[in-house]
SERO-4910 file (N, C-alpha, C, O; in steps of 0.05 Angstrom, whole numbers):
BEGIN
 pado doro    nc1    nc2    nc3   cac1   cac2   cac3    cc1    cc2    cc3    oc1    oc2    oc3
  Unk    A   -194    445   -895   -185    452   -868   -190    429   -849   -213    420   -846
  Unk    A   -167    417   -834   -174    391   -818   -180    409   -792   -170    430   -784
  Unk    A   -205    390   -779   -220    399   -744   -209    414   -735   -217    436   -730
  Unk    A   -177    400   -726   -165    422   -703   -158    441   -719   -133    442   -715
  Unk    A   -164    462   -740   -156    482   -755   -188    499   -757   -190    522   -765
  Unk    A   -200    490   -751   -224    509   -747   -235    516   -726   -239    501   -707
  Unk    A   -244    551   -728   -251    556   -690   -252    534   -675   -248    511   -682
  Unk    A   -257    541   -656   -263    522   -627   -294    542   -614   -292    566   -610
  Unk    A   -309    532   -610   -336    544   -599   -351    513   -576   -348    489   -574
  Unk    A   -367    537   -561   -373    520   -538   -388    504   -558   -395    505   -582
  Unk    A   -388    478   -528   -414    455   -545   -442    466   -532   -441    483   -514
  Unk    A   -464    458   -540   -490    461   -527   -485    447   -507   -476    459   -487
  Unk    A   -489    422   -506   -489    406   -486   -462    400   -462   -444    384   -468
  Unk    A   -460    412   -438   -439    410   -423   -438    377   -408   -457    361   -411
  Unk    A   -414    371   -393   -412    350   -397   -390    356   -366   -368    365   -369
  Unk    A   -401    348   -333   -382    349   -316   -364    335   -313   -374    313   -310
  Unk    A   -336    331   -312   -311    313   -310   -312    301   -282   -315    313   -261
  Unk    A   -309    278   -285   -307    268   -253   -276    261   -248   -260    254   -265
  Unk    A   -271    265   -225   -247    270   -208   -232    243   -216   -240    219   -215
  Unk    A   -206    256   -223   -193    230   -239   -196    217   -262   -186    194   -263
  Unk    A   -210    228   -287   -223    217   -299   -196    224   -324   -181    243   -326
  Unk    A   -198    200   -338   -174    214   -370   -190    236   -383   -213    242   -378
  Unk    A   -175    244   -399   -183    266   -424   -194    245   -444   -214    253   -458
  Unk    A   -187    222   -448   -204    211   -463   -230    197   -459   -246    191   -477
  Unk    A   -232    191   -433   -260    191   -430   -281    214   -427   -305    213   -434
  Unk    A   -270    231   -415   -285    253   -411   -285    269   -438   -296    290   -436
  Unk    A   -273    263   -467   -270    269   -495   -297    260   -505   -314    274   -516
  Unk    A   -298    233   -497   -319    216   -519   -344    216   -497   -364    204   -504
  Unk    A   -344    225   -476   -384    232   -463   -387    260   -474   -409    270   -478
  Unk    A   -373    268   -478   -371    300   -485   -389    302   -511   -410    314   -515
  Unk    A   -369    284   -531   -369    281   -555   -401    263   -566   -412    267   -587
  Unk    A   -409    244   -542   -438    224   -550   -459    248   -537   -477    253   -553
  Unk    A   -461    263   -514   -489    286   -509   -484    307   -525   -494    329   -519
  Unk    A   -472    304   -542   -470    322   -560   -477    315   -586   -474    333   -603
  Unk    A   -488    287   -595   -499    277   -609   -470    274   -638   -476    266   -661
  Unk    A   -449    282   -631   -433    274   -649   -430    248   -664   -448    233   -657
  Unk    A   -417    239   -681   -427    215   -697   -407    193   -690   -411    169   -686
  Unk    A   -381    211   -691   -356    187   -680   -352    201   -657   -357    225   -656
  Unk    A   -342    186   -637   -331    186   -603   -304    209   -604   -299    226   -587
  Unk    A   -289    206   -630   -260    212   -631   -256    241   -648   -235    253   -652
  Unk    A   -281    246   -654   -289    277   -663   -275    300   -649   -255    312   -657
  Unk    A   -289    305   -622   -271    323   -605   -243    325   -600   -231    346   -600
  Unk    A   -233    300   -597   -207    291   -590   -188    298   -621   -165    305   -618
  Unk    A   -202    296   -651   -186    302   -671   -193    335   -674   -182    351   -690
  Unk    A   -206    340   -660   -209    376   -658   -202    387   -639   -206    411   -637
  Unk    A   -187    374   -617   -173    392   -601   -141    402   -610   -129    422   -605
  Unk    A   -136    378   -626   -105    385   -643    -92    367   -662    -97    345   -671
  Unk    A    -80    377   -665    -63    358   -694    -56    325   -668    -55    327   -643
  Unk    A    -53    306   -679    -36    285   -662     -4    280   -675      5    276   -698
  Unk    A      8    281   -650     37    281   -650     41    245   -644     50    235   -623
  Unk    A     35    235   -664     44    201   -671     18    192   -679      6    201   -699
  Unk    A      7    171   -663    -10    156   -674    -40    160   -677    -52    155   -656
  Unk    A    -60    172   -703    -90    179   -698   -104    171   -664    -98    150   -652
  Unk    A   -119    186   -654   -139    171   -636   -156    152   -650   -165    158   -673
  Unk    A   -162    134   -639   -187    115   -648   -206    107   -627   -198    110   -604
  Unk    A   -232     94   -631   -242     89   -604   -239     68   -591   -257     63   -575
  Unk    A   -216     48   -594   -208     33   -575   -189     44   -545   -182     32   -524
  Unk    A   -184     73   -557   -175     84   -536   -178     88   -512   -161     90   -494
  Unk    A   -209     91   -511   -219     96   -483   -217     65   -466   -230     64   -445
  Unk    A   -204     47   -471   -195     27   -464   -168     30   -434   -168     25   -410
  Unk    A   -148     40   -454   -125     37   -445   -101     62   -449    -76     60   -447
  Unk    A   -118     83   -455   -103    104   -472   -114    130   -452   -136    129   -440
  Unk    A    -98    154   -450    -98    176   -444    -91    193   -467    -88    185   -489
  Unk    A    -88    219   -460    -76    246   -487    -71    264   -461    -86    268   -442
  Unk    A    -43    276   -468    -32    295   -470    -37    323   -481    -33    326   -505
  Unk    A    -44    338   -471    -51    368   -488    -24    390   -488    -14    394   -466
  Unk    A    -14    403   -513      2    431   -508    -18    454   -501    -42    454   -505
  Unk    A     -5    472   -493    -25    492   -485    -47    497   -508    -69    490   -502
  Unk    A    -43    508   -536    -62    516   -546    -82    495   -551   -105    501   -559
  Unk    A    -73    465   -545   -102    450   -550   -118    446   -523   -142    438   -521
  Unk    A   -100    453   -502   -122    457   -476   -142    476   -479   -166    473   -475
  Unk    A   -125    503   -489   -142    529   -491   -162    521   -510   -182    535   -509
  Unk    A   -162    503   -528   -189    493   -543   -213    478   -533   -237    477   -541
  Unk    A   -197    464   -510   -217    441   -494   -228    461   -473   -253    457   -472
  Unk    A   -224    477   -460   -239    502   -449   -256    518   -465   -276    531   -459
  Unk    A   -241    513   -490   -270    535   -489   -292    514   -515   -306    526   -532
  Unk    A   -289    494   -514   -310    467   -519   -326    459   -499   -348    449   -503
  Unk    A   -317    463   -476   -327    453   -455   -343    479   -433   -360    476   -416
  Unk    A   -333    499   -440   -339    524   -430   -331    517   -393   -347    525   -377
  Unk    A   -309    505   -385   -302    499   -360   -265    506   -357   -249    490   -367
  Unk    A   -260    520   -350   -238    537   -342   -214    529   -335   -213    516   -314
  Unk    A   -183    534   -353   -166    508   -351   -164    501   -320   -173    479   -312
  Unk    A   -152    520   -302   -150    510   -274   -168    486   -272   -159    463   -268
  Unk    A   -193    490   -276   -210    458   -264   -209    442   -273   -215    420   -264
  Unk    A   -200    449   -303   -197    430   -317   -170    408   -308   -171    383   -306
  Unk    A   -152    421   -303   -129    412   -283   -128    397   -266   -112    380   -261
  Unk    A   -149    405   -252   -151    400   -222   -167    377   -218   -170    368   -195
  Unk    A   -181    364   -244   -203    336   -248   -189    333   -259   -179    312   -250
  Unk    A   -173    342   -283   -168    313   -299   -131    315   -303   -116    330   -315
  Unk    A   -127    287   -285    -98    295   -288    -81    298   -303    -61    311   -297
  Unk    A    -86    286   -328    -65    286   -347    -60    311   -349    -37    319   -352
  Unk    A    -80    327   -347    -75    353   -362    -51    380   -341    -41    402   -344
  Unk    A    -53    359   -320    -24    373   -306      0    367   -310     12    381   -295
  Unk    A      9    358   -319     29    350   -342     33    348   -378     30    330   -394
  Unk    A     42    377   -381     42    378   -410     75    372   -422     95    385   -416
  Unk    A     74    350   -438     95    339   -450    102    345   -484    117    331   -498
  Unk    A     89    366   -492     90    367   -525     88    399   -518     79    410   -497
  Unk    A     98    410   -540     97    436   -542     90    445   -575     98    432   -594
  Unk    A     71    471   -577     67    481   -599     87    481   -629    111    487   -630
  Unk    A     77    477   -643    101    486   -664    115    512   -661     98    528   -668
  Unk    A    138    527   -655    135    560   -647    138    571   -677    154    590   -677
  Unk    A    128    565   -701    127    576   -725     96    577   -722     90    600   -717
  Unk    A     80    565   -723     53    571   -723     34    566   -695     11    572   -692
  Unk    A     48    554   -681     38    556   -655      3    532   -645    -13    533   -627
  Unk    A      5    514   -669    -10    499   -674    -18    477   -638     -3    469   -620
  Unk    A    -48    473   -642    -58    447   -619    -46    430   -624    -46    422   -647
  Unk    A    -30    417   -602    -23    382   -614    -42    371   -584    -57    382   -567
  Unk    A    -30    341   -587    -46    320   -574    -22    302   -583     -6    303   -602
  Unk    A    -28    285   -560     -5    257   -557    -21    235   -540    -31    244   -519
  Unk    A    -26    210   -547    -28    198   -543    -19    173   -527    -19    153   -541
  Unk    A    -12    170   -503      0    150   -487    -21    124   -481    -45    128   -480
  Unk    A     -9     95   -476    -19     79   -459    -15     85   -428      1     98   -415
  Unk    A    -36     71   -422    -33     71   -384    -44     41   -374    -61     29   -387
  Unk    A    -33     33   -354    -41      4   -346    -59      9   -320    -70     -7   -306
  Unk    A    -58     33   -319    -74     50   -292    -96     62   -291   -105     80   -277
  Unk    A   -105     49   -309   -135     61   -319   -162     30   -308   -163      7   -316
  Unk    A   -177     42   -292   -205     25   -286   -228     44   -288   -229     69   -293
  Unk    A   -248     27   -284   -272     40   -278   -286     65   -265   -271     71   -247
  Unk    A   -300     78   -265   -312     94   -248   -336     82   -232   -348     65   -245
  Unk    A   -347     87   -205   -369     78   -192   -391     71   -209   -403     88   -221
  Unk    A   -398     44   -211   -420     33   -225   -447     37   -213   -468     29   -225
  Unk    A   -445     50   -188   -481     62   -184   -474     90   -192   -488     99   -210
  Unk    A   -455    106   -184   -450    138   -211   -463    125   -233   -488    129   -235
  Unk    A   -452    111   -250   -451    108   -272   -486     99   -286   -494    101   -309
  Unk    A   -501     90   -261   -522     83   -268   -543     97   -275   -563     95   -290
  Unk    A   -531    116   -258   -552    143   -250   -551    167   -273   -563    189   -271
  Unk    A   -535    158   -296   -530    181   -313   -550    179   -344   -554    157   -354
  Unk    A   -554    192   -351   -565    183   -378   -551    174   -393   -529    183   -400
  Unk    A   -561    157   -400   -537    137   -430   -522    116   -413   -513     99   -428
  Unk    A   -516    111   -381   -498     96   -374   -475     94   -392   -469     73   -404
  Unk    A   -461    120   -394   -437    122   -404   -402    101   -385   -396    100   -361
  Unk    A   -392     93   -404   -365     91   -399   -354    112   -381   -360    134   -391
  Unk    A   -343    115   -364   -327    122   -351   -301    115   -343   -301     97   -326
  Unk    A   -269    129   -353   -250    108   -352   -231    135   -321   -230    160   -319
  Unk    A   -224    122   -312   -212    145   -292   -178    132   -282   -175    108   -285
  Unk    A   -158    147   -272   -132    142   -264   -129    128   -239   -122    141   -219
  Unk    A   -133    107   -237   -124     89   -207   -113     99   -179   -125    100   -157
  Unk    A    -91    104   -185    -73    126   -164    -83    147   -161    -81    153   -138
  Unk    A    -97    166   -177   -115    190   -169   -134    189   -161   -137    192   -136
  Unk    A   -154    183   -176   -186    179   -169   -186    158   -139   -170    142   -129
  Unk    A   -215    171   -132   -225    168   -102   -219    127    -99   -230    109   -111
  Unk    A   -204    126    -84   -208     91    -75   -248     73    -74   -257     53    -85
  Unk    A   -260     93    -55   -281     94    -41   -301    110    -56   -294    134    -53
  Unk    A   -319    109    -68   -342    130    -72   -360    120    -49   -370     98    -45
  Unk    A   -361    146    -32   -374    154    -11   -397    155    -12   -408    155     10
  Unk    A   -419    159    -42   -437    159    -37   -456    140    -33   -479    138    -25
  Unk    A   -433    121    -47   -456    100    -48   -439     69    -41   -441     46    -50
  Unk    A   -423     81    -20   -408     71      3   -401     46    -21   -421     36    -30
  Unk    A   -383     38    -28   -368     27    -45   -342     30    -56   -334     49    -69
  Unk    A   -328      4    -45   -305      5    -55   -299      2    -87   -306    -19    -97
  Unk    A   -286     23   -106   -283     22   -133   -256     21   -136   -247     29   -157
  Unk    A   -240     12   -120   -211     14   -137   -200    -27   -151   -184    -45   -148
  Unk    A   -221    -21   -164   -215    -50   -185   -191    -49   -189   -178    -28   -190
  Unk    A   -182    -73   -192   -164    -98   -210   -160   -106   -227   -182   -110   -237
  Unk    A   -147   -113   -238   -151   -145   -272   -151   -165   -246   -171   -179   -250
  Unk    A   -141   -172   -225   -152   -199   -205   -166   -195   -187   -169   -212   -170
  Unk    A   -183   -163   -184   -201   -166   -167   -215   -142   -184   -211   -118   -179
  Unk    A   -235   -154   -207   -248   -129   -221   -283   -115   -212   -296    -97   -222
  Unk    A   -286   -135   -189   -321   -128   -177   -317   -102   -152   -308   -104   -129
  Unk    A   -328    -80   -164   -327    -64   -136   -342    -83   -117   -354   -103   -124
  Unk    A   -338    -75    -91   -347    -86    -66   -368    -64    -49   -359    -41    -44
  Unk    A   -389    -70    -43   -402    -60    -25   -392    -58      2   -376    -73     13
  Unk    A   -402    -39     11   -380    -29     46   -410    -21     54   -405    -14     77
  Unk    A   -433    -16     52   -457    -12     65   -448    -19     98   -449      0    114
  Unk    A   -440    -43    107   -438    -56    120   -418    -61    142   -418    -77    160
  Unk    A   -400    -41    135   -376    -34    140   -368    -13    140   -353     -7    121
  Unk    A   -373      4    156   -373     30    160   -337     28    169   -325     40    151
  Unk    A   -324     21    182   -301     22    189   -284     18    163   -261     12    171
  Unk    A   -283     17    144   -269     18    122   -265     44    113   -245     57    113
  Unk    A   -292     51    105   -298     77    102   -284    104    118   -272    124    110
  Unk    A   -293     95    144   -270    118    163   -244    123    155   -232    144    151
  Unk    A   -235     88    152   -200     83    153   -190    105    126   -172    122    123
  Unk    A   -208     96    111   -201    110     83   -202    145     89   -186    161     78
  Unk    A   -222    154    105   -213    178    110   -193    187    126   -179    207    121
  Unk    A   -190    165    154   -179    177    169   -143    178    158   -127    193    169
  Unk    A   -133    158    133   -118    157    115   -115    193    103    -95    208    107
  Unk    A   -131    199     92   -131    231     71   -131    243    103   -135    266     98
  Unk    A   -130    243    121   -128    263    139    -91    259    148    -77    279    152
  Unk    A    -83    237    150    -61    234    154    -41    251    132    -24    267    138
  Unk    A    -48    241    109    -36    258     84    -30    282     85     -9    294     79
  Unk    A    -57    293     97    -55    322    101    -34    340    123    -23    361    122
  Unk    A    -37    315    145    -17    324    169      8    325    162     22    345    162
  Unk    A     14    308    158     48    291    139     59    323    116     79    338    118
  Unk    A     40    322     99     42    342     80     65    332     59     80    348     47
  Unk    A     66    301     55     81    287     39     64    253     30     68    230     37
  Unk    A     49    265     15     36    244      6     46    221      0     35    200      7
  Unk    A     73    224    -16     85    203    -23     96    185     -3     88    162      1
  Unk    A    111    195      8    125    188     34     97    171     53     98    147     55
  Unk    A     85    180     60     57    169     74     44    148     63     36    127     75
  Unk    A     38    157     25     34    125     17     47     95     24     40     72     25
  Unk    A     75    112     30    102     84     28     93     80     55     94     57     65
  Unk    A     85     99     69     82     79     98     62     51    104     65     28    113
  Unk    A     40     69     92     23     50     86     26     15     77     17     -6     87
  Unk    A     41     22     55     48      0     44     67    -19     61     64    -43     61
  Unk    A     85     -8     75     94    -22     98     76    -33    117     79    -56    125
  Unk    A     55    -14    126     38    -22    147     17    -51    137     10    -72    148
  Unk    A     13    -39    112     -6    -62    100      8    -88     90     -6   -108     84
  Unk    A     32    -89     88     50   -111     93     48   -123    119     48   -148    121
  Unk    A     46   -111    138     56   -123    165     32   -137    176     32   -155    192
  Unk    A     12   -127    165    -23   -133    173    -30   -153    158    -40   -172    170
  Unk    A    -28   -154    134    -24   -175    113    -18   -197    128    -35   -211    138
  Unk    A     12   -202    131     29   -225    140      8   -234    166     -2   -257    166
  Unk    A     -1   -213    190     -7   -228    203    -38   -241    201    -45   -261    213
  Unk    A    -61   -224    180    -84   -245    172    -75   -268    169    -80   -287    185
  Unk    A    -59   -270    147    -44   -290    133    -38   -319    149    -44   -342    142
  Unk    A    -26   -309    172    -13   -333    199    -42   -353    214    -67   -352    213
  Unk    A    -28   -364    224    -51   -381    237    -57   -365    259    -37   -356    269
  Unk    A    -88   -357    275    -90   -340    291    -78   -362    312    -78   -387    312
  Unk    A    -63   -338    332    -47   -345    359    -54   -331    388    -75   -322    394
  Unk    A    -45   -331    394    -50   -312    421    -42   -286    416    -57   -269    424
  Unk    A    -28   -280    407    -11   -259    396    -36   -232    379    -39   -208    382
  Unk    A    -50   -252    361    -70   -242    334    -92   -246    338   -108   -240    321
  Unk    A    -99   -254    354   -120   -279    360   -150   -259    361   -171   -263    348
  Unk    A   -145   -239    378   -165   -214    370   -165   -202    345   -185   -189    340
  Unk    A   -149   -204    330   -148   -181    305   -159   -200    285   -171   -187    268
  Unk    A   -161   -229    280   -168   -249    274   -197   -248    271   -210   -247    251
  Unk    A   -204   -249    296   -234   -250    292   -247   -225    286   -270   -228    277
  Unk    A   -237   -194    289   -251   -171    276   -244   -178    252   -258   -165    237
  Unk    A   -224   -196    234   -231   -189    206   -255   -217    200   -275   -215    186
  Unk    A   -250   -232    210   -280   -255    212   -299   -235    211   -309   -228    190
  Unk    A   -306   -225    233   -331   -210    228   -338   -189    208   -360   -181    202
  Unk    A   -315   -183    199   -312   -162    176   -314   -167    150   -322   -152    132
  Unk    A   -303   -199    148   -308   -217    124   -333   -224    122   -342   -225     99
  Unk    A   -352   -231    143   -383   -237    142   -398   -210    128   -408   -209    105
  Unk    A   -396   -191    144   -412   -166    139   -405   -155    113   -420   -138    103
  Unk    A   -381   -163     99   -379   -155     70   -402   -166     52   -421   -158     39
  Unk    A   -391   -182     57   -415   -204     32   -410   -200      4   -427   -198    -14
  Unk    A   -379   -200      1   -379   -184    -27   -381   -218    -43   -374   -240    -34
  Unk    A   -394   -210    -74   -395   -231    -95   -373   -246    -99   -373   -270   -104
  Unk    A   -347   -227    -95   -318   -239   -108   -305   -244    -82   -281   -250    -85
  Unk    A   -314   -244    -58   -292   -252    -47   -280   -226    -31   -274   -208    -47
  Unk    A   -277   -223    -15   -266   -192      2   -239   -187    -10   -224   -206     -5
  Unk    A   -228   -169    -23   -196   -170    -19   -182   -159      3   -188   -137     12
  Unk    A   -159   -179     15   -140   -180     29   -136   -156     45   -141   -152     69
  Unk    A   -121   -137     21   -119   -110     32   -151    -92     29   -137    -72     32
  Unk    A   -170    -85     28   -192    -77     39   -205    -89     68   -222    -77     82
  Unk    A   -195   -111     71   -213   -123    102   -189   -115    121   -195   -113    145
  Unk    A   -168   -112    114   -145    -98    143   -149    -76    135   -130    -66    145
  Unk    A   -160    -58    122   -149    -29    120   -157    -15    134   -156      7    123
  Unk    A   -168    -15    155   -171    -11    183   -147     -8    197   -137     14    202
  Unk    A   -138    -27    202   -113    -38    216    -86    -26    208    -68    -15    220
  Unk    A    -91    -33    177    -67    -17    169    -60      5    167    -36     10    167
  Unk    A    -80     26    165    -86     47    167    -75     69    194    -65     91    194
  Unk    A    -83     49    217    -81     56    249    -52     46    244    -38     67    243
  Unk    A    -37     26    240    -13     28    246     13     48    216     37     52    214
  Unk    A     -9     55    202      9     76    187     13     95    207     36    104    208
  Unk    A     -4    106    226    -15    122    236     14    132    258     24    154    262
  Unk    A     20    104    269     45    113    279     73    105    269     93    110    283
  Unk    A     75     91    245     97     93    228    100    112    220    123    116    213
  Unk    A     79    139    214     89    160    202    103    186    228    114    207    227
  Unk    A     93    167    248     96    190    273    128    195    273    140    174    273
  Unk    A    144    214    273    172    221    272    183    212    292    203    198    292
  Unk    A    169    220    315    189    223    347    187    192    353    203    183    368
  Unk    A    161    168    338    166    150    351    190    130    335    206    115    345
  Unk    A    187    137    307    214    128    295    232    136    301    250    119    298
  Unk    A    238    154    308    264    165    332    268    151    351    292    150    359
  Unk    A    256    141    360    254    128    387    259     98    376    277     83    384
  Unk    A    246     92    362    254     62    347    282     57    336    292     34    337
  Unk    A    293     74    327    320     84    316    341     83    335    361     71    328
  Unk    A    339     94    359    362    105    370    356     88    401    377     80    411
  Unk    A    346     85    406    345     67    440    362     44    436    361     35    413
  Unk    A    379     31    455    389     19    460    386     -5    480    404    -15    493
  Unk    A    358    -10    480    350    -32    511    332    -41    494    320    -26    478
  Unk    A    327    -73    496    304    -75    489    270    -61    508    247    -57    500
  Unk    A    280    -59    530    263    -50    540    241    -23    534    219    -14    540
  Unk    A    264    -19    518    254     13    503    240      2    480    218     11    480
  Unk    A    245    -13    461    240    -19    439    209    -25    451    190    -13    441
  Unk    A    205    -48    478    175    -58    482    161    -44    487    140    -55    493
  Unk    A    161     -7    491    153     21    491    131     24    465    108     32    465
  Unk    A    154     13    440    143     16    412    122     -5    409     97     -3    408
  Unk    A    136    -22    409     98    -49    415     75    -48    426     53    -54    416
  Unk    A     83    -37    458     55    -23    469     51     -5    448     43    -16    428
  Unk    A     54     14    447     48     32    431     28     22    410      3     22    414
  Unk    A     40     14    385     20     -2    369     -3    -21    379    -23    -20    366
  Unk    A     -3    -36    398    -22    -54    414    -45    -27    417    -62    -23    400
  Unk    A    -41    -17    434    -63     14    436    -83     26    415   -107     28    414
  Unk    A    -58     36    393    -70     42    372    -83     19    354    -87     25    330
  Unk    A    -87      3    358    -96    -33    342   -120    -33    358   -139    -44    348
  Unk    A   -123    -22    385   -138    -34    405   -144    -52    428   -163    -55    443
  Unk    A   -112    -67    421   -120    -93    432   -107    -91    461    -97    -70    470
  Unk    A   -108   -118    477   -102   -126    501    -68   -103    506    -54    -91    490
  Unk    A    -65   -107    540    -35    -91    540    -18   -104    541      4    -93    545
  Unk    A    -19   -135    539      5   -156    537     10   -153    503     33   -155    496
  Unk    A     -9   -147    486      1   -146    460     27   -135    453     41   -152    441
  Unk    A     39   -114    456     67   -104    452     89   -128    466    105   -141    453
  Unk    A     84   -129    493     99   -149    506    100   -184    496    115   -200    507
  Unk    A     86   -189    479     87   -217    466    100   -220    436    108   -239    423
  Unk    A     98   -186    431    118   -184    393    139   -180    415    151   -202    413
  Unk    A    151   -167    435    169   -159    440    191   -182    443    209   -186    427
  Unk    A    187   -194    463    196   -220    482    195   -240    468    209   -258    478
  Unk    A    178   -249    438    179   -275    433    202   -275    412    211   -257    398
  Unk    A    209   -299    415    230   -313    394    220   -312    359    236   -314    340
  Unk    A    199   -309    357    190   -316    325    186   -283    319    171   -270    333
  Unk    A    203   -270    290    208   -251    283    187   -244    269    188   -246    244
  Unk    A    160   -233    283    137   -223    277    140   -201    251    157   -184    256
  Unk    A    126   -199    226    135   -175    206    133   -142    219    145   -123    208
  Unk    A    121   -141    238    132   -115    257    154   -112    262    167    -91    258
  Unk    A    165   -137    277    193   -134    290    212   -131    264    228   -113    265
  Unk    A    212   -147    240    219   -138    218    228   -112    216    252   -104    217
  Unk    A    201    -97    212    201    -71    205    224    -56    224    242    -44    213
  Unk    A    222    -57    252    236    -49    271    267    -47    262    279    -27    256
  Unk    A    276    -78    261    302    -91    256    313    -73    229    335    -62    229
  Unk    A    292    -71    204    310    -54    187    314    -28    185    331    -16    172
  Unk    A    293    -18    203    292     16    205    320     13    227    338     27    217
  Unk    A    325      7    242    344      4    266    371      4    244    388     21    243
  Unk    A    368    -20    227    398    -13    209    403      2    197    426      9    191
  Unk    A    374     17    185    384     42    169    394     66    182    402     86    171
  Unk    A    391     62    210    397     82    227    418     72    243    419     85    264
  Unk    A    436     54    242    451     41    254    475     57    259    481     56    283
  Unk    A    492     72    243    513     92    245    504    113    262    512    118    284
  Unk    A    491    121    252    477    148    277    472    141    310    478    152    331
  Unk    A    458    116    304    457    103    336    483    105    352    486    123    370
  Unk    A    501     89    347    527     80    345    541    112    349    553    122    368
  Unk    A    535    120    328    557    156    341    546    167    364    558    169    385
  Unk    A    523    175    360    509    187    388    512    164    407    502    173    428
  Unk    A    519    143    412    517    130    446    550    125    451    561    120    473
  Unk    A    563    127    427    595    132    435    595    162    441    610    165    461
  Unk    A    585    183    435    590    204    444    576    210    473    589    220    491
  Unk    A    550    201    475    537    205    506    554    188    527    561    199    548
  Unk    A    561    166    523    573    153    540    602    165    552    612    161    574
  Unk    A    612    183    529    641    192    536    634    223    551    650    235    565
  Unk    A    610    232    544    610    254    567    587    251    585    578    269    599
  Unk    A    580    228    585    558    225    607    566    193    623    548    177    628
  Unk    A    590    187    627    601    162    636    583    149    660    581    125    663
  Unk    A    566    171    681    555    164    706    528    172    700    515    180    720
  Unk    A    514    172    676    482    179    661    487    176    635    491    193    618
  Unk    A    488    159    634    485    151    597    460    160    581    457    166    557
  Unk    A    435    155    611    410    160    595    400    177    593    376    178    588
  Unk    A    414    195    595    408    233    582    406    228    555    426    224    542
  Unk    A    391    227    547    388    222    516    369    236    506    372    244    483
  Unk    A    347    242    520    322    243    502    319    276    499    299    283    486
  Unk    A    336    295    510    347    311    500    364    327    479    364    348    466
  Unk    A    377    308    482    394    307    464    399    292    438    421    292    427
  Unk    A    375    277    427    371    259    412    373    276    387    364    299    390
  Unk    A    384    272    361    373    282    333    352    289    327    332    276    335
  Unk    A    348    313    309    318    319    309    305    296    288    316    284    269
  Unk    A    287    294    296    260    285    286    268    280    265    271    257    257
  Unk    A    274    304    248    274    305    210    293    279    209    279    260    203
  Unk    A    311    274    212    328    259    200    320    227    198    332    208    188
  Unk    A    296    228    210    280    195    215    263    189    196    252    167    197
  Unk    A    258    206    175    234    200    157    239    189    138    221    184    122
***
């Protein structure tokens, strides 16, 4: 009788999953406080494998897939209930194999992932055995809060960084999951981000000017107070910054407003705007606005404006033809919101 063909019974020893963590790592800590002999024990007793054996180079670079009846095995191994099981470990929200429907057998599948790092190395200290911990990049926490540290490693930036020191990181990163929550489109909100942290990027990047010249020196001071071994990365010392100007890239009515105005004077509405939320001086909007050199904001501006270019264009041929002596009745009458996102 091979493993996954015999009962399934709790283990003695329980074993909590940390948030984001693969099924194969949280397989093989499972599998070592339990004094098992190989790592890949559990993992060949949760089900038959549908392609290639597990081995223990897995916990490397590898995740598993469960069909239902080999979940219903890992519950009740674990004596922890599929929902939570779900709800920590992601793979297992996504089932891609299905039972044999003649005997209704556990399988397991085995994938690579390039999205797999570390878990918090003071967690990790604090546990008995200083176990491995391998967790999902895109899921798991950026920030472990407890011990104020940045963990979202790299292959070119693989040293978490200490934030003791830097309490404003820490916020950004929350005040980020609060945005998420408002939006109620994660995805969509990440992409903002990534715009925003483009635009913040470019301008660390530049030689400080009058323009930057403040935002310049809070990341100076931000770069001192790190003190990290490797070097601060790029995007962690703006993410502050970037953060605050996701903050109103995701805002609807002001991309509306970025979209559809027709003066530049309106557009230097949107610059103040961001200047505020950045913190800085009130000439800041008025110096992206007015200058000649196509700042990566104004960028941003210029292509959201073309993607909305037809719509502009219909609505100010239509206001103009029934509003010949008030053109600027508009902000009534503007498109809703939704169509800006």
């Amino acid at each position: 009788m091979r493993m996954w063909e015999q009962p399934a019974q709790i283990l003695p020893v329980r074993v909590r999953p940390v948030a984001g963590e693969t099924v194969v790592s949280f397989a093989f800590r499972l599998a070592d406080v339990n004094a098992l002999t190989h790592p890949t024990t559990l993992l060949r007793a949760l089900g038959e494998p549908a392609g290639a054996p597990p081995t223990r180079s897995w916990i490397d670079k590898h995740d598993i897939t469960l069909n239902p009846a080999a979940l219903h095995r890992l519950e009740t191994f674990t004596g922890i209930p599929a929902p939570r099981l779900r709800k920590v470990l992601p793979t297992l929200a996504h089932t891609t194999i299905r039972a044999d429907p003649g005997r209704g057998k556990p399988m397991i599948r085995g994938h690579r992932s390039v999205q797999l790092r570390e878990h918090c190395d003071e967690c990790i200290a604090r546990l008995p055995g200083h176990p491995r911990i391998r967790v999902r990049a895109k899921v798991a926490p950026q920030i472990c809060r407890r011990h104020r540290r940045w963990v979202n490693t790299t292959p070119h930036r693989p040293h978490q960084v200490d934030l003791s020191n830097t309490a404003g990181i820490i916020r950004a990163h929350r005040r980020f999951d609060r945005l998420c929550s408002r939006t109620g489109d994660g995805d969509w909100t990440q992409g903002q981000l990534q715009h925003a942290d483009y635009i913040v990027r470019e301008w660390s990047r530049s030689r400080p000017n009058h323009v930057h010249k403040h935002l310049h020196a809070r990341w100076d001071q931000r770069e001192t107070a790190m003190q990290s071994v490797s070097g601060p990365e790029t995007g962690l010392l703006v993410l502050p910054e970037a953060v605050a100007l996701a903050e109103v890239l995701c805002d609807l009515e002001w991309r509306r407003h970025v979209a559809m105005v027709d003066t530049n004077t309106e557009l230097a509405r949107f610059y103040s705007r961001v200047g505020r939320q950045l913190g800085q001086s009130p000439n800041f909007g008025d110096r992206i606005a007015w200058t000649v050199y196509i700042d990566p904001l104004k960028s941003w501006v210029i292509q959201h404006r073309r993607n909305h270019q037809k719509t502009r264009d219909e609505f100010w041929r239509r206001v103009r033809t029934h509003y010949p002596f008030n053109p600027y009745m508009n902000q009534a009458i503007y498109p809703s919101i939704r169509h800006f996102k």
